[in-house]
mmCIF file as gemmi writes it, N, C-alpha and C atoms, coordinates in Angstrom:
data_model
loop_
_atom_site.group_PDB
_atom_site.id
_atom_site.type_symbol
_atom_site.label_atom_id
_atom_site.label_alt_id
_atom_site.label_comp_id
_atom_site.label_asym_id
_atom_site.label_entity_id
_atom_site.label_seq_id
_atom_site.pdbx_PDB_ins_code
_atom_site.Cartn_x
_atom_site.Cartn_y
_atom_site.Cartn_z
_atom_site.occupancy
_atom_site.B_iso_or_equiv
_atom_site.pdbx_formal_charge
_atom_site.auth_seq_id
_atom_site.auth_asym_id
_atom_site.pdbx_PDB_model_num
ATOM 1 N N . UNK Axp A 1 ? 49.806 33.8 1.885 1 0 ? 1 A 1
ATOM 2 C CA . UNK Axp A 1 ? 49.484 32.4 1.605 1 0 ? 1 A 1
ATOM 3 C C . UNK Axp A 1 ? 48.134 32.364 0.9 1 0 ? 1 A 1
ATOM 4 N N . UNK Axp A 2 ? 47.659 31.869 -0.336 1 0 ? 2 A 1
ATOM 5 C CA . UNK Axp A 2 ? 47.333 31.646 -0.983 1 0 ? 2 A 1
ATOM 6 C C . UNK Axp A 2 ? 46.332 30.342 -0.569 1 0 ? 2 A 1
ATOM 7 N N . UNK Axp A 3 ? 44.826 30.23 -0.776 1 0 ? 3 A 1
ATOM 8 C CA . UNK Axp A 3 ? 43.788 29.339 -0.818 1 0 ? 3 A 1
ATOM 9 C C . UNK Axp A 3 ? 44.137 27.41 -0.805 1 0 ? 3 A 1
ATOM 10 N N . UNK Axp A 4 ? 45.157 27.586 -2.225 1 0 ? 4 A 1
ATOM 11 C CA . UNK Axp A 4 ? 45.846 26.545 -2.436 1 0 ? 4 A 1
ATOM 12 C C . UNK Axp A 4 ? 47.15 26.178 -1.988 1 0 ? 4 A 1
ATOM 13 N N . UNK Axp A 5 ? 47.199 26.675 -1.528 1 0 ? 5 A 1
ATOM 14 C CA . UNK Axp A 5 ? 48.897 26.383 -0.467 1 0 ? 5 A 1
ATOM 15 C C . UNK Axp A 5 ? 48.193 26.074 0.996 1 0 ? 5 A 1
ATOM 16 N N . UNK Axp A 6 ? 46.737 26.755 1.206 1 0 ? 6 A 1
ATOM 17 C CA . UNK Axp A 6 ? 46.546 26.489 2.692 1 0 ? 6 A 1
ATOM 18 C C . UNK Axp A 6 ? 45.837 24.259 2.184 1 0 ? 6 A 1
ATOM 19 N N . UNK Axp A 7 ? 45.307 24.801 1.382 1 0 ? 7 A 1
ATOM 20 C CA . UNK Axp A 7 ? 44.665 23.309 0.998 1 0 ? 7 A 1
ATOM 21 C C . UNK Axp A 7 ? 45.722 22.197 0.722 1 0 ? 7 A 1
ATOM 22 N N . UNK Axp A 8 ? 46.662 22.338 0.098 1 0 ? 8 A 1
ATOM 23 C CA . UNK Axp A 8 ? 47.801 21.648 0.255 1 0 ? 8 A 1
ATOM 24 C C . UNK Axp A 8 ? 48.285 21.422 1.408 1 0 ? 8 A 1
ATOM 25 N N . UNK Axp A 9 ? 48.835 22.204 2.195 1 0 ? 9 A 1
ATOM 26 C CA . UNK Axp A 9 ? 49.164 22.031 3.603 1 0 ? 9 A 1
ATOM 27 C C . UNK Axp A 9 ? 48.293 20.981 4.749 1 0 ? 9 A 1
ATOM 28 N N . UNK Axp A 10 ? 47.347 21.253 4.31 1 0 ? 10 A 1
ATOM 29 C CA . UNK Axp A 10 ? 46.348 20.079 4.949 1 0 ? 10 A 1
ATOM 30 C C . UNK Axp A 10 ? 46.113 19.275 4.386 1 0 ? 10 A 1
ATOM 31 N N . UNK Axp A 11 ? 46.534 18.648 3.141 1 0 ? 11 A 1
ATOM 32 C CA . UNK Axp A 11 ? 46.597 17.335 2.176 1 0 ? 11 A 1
ATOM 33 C C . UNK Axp A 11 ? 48.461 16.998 3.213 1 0 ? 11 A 1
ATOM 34 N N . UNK Axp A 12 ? 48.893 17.693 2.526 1 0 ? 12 A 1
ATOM 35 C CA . UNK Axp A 12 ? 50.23 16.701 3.421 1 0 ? 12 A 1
ATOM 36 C C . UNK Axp A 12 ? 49.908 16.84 4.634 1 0 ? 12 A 1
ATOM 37 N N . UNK Axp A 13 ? 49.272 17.682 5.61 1 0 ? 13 A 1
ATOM 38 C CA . UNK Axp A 13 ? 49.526 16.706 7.158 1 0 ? 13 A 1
ATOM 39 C C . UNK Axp A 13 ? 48.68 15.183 7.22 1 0 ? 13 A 1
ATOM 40 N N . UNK Axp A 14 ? 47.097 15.336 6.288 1 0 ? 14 A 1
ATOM 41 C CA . UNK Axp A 14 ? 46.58 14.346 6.285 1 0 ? 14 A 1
ATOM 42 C C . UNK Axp A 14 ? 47.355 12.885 5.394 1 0 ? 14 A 1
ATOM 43 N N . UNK Axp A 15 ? 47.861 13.173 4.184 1 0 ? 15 A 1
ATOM 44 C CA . UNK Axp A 15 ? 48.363 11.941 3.199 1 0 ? 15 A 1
ATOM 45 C C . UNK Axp A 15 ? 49.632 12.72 2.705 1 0 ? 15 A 1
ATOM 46 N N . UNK Axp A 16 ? 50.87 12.983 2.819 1 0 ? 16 A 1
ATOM 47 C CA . UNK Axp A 16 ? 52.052 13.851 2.802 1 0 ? 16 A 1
ATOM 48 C C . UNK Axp A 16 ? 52.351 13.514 1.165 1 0 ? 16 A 1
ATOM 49 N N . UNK Axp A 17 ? 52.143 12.495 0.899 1 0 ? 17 A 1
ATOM 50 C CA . UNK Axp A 17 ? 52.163 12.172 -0.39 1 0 ? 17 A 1
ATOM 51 C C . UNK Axp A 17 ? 51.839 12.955 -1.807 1 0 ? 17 A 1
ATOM 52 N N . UNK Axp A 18 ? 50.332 12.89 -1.234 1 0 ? 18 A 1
ATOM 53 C CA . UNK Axp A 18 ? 49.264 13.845 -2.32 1 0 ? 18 A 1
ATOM 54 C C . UNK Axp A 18 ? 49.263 14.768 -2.22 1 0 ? 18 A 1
ATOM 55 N N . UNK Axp A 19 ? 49.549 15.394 -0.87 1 0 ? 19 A 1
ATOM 56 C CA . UNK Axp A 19 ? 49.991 17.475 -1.092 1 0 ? 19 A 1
ATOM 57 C C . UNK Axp A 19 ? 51.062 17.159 -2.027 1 0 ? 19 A 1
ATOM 58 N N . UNK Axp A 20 ? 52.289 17.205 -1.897 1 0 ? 20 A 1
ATOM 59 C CA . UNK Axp A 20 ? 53.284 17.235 -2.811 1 0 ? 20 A 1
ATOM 60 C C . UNK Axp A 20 ? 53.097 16.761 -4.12 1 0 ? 20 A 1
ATOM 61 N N . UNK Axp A 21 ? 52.294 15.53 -4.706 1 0 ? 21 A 1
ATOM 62 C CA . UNK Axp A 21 ? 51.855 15.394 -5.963 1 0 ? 21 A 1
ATOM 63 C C . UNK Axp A 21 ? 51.533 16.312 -6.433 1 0 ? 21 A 1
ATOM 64 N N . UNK Axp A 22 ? 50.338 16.601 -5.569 1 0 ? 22 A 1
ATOM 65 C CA . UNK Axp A 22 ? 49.416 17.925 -6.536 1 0 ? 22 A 1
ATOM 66 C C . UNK Axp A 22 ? 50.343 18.929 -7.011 1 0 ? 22 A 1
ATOM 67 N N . UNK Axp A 23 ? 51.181 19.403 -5.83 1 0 ? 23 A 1
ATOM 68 C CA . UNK Axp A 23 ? 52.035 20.609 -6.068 1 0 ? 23 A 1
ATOM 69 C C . UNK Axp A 23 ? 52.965 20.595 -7.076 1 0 ? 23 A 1
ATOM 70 N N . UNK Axp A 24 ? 53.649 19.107 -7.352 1 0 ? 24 A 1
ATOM 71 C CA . UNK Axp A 24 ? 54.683 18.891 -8.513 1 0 ? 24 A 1
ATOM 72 C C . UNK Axp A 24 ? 54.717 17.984 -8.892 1 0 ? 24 A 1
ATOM 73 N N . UNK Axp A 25 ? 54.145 17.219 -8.909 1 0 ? 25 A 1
ATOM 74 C CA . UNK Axp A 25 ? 53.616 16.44 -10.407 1 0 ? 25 A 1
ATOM 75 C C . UNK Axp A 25 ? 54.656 15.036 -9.545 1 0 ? 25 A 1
ATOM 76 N N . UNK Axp A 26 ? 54.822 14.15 -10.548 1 0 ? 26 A 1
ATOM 77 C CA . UNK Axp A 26 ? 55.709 12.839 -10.204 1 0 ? 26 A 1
ATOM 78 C C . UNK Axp A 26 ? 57.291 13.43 -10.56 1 0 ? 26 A 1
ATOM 79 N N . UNK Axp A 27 ? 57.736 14.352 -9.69 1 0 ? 27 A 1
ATOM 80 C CA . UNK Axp A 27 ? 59.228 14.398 -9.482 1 0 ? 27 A 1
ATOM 81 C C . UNK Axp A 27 ? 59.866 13.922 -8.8 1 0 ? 27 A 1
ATOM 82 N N . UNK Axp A 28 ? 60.993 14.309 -7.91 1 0 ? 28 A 1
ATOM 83 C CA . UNK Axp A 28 ? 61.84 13.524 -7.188 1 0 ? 28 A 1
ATOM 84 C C . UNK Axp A 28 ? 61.35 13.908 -5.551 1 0 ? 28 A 1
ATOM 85 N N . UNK Axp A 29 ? 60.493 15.29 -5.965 1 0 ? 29 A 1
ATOM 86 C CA . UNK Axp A 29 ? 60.031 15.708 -4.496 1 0 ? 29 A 1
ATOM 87 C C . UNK Axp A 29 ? 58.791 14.938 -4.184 1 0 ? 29 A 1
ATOM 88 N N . UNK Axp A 30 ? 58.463 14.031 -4.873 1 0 ? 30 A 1
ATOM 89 C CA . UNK Axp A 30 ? 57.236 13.104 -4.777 1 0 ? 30 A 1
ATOM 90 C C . UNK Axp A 30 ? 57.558 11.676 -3.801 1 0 ? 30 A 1
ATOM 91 N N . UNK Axp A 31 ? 58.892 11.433 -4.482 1 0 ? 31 A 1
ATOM 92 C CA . UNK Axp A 31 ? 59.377 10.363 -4.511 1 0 ? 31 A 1
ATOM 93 C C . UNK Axp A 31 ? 60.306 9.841 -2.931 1 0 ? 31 A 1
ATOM 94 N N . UNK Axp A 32 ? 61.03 11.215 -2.816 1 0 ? 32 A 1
ATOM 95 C CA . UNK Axp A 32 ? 61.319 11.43 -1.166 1 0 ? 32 A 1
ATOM 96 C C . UNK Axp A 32 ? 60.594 11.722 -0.293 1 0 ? 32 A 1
ATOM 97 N N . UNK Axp A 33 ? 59.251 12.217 -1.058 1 0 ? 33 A 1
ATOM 98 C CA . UNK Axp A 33 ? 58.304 12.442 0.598 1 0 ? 33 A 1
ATOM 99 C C . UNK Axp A 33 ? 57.322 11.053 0.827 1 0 ? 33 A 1
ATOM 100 N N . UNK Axp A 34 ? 57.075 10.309 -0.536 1 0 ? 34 A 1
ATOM 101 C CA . UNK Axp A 34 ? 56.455 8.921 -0.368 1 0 ? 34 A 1
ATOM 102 C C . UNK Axp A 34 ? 57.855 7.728 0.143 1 0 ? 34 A 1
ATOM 103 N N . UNK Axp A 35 ? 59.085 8.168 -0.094 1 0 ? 35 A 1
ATOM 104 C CA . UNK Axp A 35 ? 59.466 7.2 0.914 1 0 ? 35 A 1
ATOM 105 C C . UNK Axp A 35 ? 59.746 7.318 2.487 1 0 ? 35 A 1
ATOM 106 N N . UNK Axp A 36 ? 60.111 8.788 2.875 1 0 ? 36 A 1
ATOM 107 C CA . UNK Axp A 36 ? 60.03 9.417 4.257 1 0 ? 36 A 1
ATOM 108 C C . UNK Axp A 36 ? 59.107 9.113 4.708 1 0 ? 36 A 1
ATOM 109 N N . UNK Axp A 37 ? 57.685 8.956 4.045 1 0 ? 37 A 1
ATOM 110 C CA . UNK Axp A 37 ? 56.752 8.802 4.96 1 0 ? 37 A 1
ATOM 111 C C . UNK Axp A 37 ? 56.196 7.072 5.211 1 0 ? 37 A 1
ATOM 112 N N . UNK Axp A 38 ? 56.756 6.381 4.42 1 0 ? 38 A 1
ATOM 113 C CA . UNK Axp A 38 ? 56.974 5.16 4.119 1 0 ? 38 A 1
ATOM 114 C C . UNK Axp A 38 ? 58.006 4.417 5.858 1 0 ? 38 A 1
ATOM 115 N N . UNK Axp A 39 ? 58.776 5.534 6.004 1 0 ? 39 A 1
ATOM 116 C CA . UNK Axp A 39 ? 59.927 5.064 7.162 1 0 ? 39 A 1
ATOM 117 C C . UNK Axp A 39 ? 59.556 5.507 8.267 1 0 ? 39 A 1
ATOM 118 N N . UNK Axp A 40 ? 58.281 7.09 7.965 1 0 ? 40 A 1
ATOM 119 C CA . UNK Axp A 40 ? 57.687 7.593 9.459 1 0 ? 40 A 1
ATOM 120 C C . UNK Axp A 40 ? 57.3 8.507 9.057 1 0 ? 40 A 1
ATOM 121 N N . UNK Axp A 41 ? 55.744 7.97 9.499 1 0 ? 41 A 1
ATOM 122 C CA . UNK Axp A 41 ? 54.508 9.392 8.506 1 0 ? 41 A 1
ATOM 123 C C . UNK Axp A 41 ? 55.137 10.633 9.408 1 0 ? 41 A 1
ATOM 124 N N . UNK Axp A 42 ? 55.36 10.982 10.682 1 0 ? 42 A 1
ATOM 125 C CA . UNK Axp A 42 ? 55.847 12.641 10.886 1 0 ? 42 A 1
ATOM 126 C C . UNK Axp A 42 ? 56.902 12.841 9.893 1 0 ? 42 A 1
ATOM 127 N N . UNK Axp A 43 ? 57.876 12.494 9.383 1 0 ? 43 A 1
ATOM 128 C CA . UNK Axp A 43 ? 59.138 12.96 8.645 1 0 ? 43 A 1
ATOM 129 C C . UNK Axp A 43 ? 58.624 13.441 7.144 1 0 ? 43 A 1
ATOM 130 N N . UNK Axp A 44 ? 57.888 12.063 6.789 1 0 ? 44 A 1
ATOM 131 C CA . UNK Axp A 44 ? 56.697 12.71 6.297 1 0 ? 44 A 1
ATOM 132 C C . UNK Axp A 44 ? 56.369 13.651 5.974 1 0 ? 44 A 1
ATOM 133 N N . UNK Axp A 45 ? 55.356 14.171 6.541 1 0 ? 45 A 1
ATOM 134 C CA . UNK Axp A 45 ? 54.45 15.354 7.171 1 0 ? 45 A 1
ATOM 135 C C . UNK Axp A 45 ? 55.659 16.572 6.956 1 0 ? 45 A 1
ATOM 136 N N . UNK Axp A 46 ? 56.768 16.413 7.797 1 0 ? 46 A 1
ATOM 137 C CA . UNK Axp A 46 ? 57.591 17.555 7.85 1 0 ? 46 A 1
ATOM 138 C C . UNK Axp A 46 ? 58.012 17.908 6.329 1 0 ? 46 A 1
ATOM 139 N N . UNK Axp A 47 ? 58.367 17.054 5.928 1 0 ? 47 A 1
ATOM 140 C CA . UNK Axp A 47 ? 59.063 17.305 4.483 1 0 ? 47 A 1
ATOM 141 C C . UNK Axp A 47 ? 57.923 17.604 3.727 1 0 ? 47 A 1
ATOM 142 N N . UNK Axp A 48 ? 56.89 17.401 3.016 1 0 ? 48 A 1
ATOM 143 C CA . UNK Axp A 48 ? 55.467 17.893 2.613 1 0 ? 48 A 1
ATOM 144 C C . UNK Axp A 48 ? 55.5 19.175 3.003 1 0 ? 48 A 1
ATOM 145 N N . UNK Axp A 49 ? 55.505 19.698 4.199 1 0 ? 49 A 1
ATOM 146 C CA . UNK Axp A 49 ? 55.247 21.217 4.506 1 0 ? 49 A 1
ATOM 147 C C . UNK Axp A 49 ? 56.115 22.047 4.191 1 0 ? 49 A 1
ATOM 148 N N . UNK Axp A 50 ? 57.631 21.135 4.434 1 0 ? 50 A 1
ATOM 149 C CA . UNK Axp A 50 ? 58.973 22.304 4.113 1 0 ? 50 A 1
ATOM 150 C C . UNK Axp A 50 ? 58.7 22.414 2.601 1 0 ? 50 A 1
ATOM 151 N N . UNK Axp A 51 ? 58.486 21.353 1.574 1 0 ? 51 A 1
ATOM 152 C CA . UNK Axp A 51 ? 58.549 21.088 0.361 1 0 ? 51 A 1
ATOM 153 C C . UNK Axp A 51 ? 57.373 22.317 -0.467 1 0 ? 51 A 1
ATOM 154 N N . UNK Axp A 52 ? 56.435 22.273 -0.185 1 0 ? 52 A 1
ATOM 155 C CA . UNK Axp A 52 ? 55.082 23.133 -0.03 1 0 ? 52 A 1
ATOM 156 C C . UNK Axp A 52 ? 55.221 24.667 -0.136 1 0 ? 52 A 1
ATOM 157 N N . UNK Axp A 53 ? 56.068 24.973 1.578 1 0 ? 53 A 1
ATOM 158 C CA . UNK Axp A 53 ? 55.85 26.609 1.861 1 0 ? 53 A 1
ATOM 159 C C . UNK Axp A 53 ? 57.43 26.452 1.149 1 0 ? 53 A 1
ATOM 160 N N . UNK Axp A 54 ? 58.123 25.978 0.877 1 0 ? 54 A 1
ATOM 161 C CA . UNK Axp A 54 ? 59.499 26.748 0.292 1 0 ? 54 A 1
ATOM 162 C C . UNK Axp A 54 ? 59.508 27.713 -0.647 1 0 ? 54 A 1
């Protein structure tokens, strides 16, 4: 694991949103983790991390 994967990882537990931005730009993996977390910041959170370390 890599500097920036650990810094990401702690952007999505804090704002699940902006880890995944950073990581890929305005795709669709942006778009499902800002509405997951929209319905329940843990689901959130989870999807950010799976999305991240995959």
């Amino acid at each position: 694991m890599t500097t920036a994967t650990f810094v990401d990882i702690i952007l999505a537990i804090l704002l699940p949103p902006l880890g995944v931005f950073l990581r890929f730009g305005c795709e669709i993996e942006f778009w499902i983790c800002l509405l997951l977390t929209l319905f329940g910041y843990l689901p959130g959170i989870l999807y950010a991390i799976y999305v991240i370390t995959k």
